[in-house]
KOLVOPA-977080 format. One line per 8 residues: number of its first residue (from 1); their letters; for each residue z, y, x of C-alpha. Coordinates in Angstrom, 2 decimals. Layout:
<pts>
NUM	a	Z:Y:X | ... $
</pts>
This chain:
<pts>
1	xxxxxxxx	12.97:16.70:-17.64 | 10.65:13.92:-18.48 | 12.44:13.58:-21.90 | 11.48:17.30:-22.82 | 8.09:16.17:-21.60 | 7.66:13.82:-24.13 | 9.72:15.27:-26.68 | 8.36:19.02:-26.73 $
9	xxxxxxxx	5.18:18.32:-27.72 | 5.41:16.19:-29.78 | 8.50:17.94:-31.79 | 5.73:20.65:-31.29 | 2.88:19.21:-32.86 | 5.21:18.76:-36.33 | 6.03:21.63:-36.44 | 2.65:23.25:-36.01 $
17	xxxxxxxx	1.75:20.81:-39.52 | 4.27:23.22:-40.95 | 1.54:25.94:-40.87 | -0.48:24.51:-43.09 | -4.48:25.64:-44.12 | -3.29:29.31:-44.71 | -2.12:29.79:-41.40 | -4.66:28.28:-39.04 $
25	xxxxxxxx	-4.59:30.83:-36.25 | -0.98:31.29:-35.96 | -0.78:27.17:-35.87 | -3.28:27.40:-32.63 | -1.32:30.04:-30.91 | 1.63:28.28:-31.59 | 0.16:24.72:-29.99 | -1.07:26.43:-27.22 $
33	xxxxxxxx	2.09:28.04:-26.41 | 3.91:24.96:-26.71 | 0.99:23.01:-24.58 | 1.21:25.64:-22.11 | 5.36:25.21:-21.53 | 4.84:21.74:-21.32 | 2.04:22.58:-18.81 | 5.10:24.54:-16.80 $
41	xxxxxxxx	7.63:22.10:-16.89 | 5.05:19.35:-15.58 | 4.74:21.70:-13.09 | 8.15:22.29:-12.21 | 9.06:18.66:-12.45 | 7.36:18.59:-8.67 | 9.71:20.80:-7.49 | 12.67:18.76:-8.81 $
49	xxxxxxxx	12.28:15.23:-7.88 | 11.13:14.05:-4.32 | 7.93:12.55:-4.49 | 7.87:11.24:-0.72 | 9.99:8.67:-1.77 | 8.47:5.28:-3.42 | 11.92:5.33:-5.83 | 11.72:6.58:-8.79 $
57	xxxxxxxx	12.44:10.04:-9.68 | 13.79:11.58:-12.43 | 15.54:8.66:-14.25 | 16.63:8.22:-17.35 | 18.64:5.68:-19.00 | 20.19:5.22:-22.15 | 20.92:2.45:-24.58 | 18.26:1.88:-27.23 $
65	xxxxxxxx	18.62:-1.48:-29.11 | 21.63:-2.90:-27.45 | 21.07:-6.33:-29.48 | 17.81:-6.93:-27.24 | 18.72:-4.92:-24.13 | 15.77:-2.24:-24.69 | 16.99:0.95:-23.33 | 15.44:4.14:-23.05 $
73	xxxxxxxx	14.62:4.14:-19.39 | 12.46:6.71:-17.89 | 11.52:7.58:-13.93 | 8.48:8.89:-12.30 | 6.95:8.37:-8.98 | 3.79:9.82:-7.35 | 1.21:7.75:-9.29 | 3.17:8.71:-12.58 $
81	xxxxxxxx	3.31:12.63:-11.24 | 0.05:12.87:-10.67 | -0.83:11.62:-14.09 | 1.78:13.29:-16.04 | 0.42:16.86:-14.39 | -3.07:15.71:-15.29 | -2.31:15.13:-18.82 | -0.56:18.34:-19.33 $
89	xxxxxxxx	-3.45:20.22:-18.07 | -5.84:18.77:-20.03 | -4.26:18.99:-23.49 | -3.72:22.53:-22.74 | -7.76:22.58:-21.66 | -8.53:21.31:-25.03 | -6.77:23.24:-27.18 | -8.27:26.28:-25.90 $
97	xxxxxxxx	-11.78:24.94:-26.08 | -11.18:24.06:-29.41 | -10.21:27.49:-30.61 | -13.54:28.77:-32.49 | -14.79:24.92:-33.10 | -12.61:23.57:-36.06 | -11.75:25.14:-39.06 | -10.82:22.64:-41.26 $
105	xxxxxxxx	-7.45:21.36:-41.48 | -6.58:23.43:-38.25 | -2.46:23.23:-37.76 | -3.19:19.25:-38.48 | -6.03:19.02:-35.59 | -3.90:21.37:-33.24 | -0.69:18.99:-33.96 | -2.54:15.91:-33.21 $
113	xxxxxxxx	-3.27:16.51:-30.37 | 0.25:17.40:-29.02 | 1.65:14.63:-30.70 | -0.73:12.83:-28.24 | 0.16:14.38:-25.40 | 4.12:13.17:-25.82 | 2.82:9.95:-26.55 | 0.49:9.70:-22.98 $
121	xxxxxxxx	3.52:11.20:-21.51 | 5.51:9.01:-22.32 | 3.32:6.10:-21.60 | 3.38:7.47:-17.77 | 7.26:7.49:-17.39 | 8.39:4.33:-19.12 | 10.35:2.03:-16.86 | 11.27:-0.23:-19.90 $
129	xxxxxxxx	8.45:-2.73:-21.11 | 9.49:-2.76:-24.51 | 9.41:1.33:-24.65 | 6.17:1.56:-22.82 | 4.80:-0.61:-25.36 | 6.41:1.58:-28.51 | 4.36:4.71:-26.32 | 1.17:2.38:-25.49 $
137	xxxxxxxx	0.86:1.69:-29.08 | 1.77:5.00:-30.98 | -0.62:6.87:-28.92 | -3.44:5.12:-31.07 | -2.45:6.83:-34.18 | -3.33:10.40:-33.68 | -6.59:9.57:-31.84 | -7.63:7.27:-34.82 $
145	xxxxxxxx	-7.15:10.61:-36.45 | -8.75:12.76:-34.42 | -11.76:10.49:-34.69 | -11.33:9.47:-38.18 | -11.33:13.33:-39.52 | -12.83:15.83:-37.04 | -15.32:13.12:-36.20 | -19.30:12.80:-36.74 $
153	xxxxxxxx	-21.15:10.62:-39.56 | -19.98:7.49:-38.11 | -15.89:8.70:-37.78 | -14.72:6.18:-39.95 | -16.55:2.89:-38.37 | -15.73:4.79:-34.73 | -12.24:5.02:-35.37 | -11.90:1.26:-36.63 $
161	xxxxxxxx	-13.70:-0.19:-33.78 | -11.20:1.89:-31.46 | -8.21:1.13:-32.97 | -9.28:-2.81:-33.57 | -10.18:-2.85:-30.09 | -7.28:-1.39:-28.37 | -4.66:-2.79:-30.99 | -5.92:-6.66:-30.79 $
169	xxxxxxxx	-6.33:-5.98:-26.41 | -2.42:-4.98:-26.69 | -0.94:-7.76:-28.32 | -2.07:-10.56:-25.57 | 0.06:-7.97:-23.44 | 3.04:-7.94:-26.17 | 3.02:-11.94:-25.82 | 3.27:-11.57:-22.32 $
177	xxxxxxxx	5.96:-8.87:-21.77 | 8.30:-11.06:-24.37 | 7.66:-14.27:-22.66 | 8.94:-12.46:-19.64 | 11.56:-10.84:-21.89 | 12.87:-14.84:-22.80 | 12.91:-15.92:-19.24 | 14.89:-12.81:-17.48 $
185	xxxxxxxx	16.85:-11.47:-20.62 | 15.44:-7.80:-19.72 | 12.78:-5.83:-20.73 | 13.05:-3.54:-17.54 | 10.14:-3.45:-15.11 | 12.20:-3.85:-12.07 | 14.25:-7.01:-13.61 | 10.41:-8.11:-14.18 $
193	xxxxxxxx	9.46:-7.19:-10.40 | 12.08:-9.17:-9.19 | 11.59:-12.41:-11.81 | 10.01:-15.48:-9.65 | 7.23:-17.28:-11.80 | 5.00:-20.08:-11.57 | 1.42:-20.31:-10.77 | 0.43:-21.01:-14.63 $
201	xxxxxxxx	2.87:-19.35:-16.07 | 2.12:-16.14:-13.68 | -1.88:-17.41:-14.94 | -1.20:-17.04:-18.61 | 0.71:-13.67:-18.17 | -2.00:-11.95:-15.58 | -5.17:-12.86:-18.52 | -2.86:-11.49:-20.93 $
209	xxxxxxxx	-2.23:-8.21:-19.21 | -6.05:-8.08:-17.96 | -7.51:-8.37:-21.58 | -4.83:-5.47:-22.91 | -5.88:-3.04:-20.12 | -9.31:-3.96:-19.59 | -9.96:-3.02:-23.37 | -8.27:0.75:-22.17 $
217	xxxxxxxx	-10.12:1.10:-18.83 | -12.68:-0.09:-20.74 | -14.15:-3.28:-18.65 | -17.25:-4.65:-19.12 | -17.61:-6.69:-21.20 | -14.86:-5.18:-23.72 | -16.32:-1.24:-23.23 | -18.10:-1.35:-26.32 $
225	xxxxxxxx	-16.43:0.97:-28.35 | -16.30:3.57:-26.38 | -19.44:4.71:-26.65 | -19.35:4.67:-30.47 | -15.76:6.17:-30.07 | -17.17:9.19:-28.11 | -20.21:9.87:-30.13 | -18.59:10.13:-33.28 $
233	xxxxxxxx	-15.21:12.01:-31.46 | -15.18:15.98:-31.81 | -15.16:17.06:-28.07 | -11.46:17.76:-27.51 | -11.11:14.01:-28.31 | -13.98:12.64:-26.11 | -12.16:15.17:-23.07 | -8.91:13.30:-24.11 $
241	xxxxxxxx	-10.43:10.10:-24.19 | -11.99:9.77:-20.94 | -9.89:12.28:-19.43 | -6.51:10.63:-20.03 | -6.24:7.18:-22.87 | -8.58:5.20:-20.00 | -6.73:5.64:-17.25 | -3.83:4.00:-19.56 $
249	xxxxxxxx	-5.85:0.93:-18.71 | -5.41:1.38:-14.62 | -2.33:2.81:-14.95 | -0.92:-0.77:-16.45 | -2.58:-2.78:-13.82 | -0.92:-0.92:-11.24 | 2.55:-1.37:-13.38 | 2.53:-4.61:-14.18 $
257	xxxxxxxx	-0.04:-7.03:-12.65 | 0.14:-5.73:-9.25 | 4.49:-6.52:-9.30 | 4.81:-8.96:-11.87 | 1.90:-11.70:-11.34 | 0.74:-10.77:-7.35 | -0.23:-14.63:-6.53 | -2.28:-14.89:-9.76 $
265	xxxxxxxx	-3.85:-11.40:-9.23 | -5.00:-13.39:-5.38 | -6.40:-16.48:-7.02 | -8.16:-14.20:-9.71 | -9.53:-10.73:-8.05 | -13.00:-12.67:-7.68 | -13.22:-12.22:-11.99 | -12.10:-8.58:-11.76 $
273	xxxxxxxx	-13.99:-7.61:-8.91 | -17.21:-9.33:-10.20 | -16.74:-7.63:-13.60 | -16.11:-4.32:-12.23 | -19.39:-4.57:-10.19 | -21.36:-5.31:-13.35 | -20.18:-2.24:-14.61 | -21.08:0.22:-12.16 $
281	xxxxxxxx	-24.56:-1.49:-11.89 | -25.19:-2.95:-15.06 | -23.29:-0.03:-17.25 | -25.01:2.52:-15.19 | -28.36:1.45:-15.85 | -27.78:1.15:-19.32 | -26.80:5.23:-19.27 | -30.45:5.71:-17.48 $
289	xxxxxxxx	-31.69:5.19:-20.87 | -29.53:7.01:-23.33 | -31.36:9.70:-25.53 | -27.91:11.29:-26.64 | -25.77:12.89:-24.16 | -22.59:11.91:-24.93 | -23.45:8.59:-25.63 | -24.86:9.10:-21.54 $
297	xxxxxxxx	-21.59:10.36:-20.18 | -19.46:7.81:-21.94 | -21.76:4.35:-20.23 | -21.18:7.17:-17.66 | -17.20:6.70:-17.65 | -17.82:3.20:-18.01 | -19.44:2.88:-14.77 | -17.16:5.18:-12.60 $
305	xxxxxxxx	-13.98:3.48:-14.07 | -15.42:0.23:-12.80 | -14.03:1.79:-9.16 | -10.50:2.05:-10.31 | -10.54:-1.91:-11.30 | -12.94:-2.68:-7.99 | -10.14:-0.70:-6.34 | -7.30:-2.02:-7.34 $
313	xxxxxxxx	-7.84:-5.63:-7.27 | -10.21:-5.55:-3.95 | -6.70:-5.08:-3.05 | -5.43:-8.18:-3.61 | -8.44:-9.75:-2.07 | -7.88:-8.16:1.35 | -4.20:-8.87:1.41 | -3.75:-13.16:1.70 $
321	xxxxxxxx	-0.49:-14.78:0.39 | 2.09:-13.77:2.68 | -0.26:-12.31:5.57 | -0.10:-8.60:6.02 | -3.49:-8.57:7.60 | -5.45:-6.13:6.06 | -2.75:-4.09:3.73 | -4.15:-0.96:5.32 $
329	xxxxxxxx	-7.67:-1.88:3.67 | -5.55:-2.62:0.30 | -3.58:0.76:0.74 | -7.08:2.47:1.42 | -8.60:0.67:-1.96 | -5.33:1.45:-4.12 | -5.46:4.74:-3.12 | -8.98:5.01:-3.60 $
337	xxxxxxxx	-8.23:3.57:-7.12 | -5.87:6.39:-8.08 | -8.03:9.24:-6.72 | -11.24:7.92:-8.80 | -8.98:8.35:-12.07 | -7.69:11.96:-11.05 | -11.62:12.88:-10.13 | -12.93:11.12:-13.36 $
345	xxxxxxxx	-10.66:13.13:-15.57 | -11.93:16.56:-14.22 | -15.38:15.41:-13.98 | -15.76:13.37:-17.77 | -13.67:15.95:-18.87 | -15.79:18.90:-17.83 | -19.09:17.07:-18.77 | -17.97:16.04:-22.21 $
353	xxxxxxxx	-16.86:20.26:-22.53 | -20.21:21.36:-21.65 | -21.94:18.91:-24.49 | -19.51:20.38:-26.66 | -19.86:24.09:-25.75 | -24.09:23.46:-26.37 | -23.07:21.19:-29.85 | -21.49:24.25:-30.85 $
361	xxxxxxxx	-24.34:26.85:-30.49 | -27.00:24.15:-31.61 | -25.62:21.03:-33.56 | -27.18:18.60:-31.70 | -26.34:16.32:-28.55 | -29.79:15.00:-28.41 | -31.53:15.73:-25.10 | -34.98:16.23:-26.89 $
369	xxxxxxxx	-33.65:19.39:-28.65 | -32.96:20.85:-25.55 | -34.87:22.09:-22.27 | -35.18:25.24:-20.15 | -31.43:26.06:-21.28 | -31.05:28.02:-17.70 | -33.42:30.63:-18.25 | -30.79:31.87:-21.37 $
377	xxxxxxxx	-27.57:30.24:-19.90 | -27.59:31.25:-16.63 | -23.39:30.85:-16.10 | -22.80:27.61:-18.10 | -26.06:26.06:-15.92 | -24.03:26.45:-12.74 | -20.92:24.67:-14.32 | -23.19:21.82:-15.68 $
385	xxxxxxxx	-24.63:21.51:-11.97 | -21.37:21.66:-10.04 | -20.33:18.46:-12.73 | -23.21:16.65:-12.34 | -22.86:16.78:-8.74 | -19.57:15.90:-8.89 | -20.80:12.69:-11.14 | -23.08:11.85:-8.83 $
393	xxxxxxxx	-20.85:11.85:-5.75 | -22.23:14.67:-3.82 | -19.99:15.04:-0.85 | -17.49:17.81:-0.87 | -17.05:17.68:-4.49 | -14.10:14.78:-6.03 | -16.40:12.46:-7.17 | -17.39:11.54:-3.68 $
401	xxxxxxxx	-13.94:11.03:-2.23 | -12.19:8.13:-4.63 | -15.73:6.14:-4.69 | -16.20:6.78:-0.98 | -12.36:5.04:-0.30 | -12.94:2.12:-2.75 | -16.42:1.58:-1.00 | -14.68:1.57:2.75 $
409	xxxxxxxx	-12.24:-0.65:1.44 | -14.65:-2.90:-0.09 | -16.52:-3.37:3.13 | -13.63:-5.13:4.87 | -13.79:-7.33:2.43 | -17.53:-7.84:2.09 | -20.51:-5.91:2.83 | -22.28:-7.04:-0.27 $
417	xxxxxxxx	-19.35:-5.80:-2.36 | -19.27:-2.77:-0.86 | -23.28:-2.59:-1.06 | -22.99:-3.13:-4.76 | -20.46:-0.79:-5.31 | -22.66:1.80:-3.36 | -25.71:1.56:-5.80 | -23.62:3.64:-8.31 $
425	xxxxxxxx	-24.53:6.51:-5.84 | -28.34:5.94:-6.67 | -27.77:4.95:-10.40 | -25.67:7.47:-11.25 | -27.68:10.34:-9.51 | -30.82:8.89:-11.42 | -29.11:9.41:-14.77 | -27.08:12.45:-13.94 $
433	xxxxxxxx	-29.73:14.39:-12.03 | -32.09:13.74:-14.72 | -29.99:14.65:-17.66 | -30.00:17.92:-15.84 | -33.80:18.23:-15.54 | -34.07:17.51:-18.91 | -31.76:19.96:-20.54 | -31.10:22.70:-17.77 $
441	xxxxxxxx	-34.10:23.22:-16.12 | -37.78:23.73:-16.57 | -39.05:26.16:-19.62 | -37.21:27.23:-22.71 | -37.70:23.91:-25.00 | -37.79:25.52:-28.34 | -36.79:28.72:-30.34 | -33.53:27.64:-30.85 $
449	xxxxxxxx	-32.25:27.17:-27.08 | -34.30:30.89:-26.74 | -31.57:31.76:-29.35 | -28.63:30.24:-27.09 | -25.53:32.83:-25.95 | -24.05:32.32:-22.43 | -20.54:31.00:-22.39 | -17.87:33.45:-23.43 $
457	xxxxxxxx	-14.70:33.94:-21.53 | -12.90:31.58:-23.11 | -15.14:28.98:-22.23 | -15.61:30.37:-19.03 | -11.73:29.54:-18.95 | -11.92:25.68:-19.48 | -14.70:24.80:-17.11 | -13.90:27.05:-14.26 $
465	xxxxxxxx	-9.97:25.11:-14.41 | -12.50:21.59:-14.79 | -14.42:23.65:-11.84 | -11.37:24.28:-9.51 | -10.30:21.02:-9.99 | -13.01:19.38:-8.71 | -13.69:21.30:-6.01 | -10.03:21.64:-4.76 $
473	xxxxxxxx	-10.01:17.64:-4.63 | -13.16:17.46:-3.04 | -12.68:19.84:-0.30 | -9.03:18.62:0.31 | -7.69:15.45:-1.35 | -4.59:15.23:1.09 | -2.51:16.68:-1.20 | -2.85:14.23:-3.81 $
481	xxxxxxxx	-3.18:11.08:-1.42 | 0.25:12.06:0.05 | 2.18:12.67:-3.05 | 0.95:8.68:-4.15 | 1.28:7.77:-0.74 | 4.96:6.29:-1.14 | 3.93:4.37:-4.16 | 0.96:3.01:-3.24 $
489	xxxxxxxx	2.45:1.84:0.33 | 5.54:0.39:-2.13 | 3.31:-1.23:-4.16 | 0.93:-2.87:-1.35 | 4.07:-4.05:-0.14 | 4.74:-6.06:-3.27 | 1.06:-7.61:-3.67 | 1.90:-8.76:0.11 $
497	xxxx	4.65:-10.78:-1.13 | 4.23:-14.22:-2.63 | 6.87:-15.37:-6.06 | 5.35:-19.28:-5.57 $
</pts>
């Protein structure tokens, strides 16, 4: 199942190039269908594999390169589930919302994206470092693409500055994973789980890990291209972006530093933690003053990711070389980790939508071109409120209840941690809320927002699913927290457990 996963997409998004110019609107209905069975079978997959078990499900293995003893290994557990489903629902979200929007080069746009899709798919189920890799990488190309084509003025730089960024983060990782490659003679994550490793070398290998997925989160102080990635991005690949490609980043710290370097994660977390609190502060504070909006919601995601890396490494500092004192706290943060990146991709998903539903009507993202935008936009207002409450952490709503765990967590550790961590509740309220005033509210700004159409159904579609979704994991998150339970409890476990 996880091989059509991968596969049917992106065998998909070829043949949707076969359309060509002429055919543009048979090439969308032909992604979307394909999106949408991909959508089913992601679906599905949670009624074939048992999730309350920490092994993996769904597993895969075949020989790839003999010579080198890569195989073709795949398996999923909660974490990946969860993930997996989230990507499939949000490349079939984009595709729709991109329906009226482009209308150059269509079947090429539309087979992009699923391209990408296999790709991110694929990045969530590989159990073989070298094949992860081949899926970490590849994903690149079609959003350098994406950006480099359907982009804005500045596509080209954008698009560089991503793929320099990400490309140059991943090879410190590539040095790593064949250093550990040398020493075990396997390129399978459990072989690497199990490989015993010194203090430097387990050093070495955790900074080269941390600079390949702090680039993809992105950590301060490597975030700068996103902004200048989303800008210039058409929306469907800002929703992708932030929706999916950052988790990436978490995603690999939970895969491989967590297992493979535990005792250098310990003597470290200070670095991560520290950075990630700059972030939501710092990061934050720099979105107060944005004049564009998605330049805004990207320092935005910058800031909220900072409580999947505060998360996952608070972690390590609440759980002492072999002491299981406080590995409920560390369960509590790791959880709280993987909830934050199921929340953000609703929430920076949705937001980034409704910039692109009003850059469609108006050709602008500036907030001075806009103002009084409820008085004609009645519907679409309430969806930008719900988000921006959601982005702000109102209770009841998911942004409140992955920042909320990472918080509790960091107060075992220390107050002023968890203090710091809390400001983001202020910060990003003052930005958010504000936005809001600024383009929703108050009198009609000019003749052209007096000109503005409410959201058609279609629309109406995309943000009620963003809509659902954040409201559903608000209002009851046990759902999610108990499919990752088994995972997270499996990997806690192996943080607990010292390879010096």
């Amino acid at each position: 199942m996880l091989s059509i996963l991968i596969w049917l997409p992106i065998l998909g998004g070829f043949a949707t190039l076969a359309f060509g110019n002429e055919r543009a609107n048979a090439a969308r209905w032909f992604a979307l269908v394909v999106a949408l069975v991909t959508l089913g079978l992601s679906v599905m997959m949670f009624t074939h594999a048992d999730f309350g078990s920490a092994a993996m499900q769904l597993v895969e293995d075949h020989a790839w390169i003999p010579t080198y003893d890569i195989r073709y290994h795949l398996g999923a557990d909660g974490i990946s589930a969860a993930l997996i489903a989230l990507t499939t629902l949000t490349s079939t979200l984009v595709l729709i919302s991109a329906w009226t929007s482009i209308d150059k080069r269509v079947s090429q746009y539309y087979a992009a994206f699923l391209i990408l899709e296999g790709l991110m798919v694929g990045v969530f189920s590989a159990l073989d470092a070298m094949l992860f890799y081949v899926f970490f990488e590849g994903m690149l190309i079609p959003m350098f693409i994406i950006i480099g084509v359907w982009g804005g003025p500045r596509r080209v730089y954008a698009s560089v500055k991503f793929f320099l960024y990400t490309f140059l983060g991943s090879v410190f990782m590539l040095v790593g994973l064949i250093y550990l490659y040398l020493k075990g003679g396997s390129w399978q994550l459990a072989d690497m789980y199990a490989l015993q490793l010194n203090a430097a070398e387990q050093m070495w290998i955790f900074f080269g890990f941390l600079i390949a997925f702090a680039v993809k989160v992105p950590m301060f102080p490597v975030h700068t291209w996103l902004p200048d990635a989303h800008v210039e991005a058409p929306t469907a690949g800002s929703v992708i972006l932030a929706a999916i490609m950052l988790k990436i980043g978490g995603y690999g710290f939970l895969r491989f530093v967590l297992p493979i370097v535990p005792d250098a994660g310990h003597e470290w977390a200070w670095l991560v933690i520290a950075l990630s609190l700059i972030a939501i502060i710092y990061v934050g504070m720099v979105a107060l003053v944005q004049d564009d909006m998605k330049k805004l919601i990207a320092y935005s995601s910058v800031s909220h990711m900072g409580f999947v890396t505060l998360g996952t490494f608070i972690a390590f500092a609440l759980v002492h070389n072999g002491d299981a004192h406080g590995t409920d706290a560390a369960r509590l943060g790791l959880q709280g980790a993987m909830v934050q990146m199921i929340s953000h991709g609703f929430v920076s998903g949705a937001m980034f939508t409704c910039v692109g539903v009003l850059y469609d009507r108006m050709h602008s993202r500036m907030i001075k071109d806009y103002g009084g935008v409820a008085n004609v936009m009645p519907w679409f207002a309430a969806f930008v409120v719900l988000f921006a409450m959601a982005n702000s952490g109102l209770p009841g709503t998911s942004g409140f209840v992955g920042e909320f765990m990472v918080i509790v967590a960091s107060f075992q550790q220390h107050p002023l941690i968890a203090f710091g961590a809390a400001t983001t509740l202020i910060v990003g309220a003052g930005y958010t809320l504000w936005l809001v005033k600024r383009v929703i509210w108050g009198d009609v700004g000019n003749a052209h927002v007096a000109e503005l159409e409410d959201i058609n159904p279609r629309e109406a579609l995309v943000l009620g699913v963003f809509a659902a979704g954040v409201l559903v994991l608000g209002l009851w998150p046990k759902p999610l927290t108990d499919l990752m339970e088994p995972a997270i409890a499996n990997l806690a476990s192996q943080i607990v457990a010292s390879k010096l």
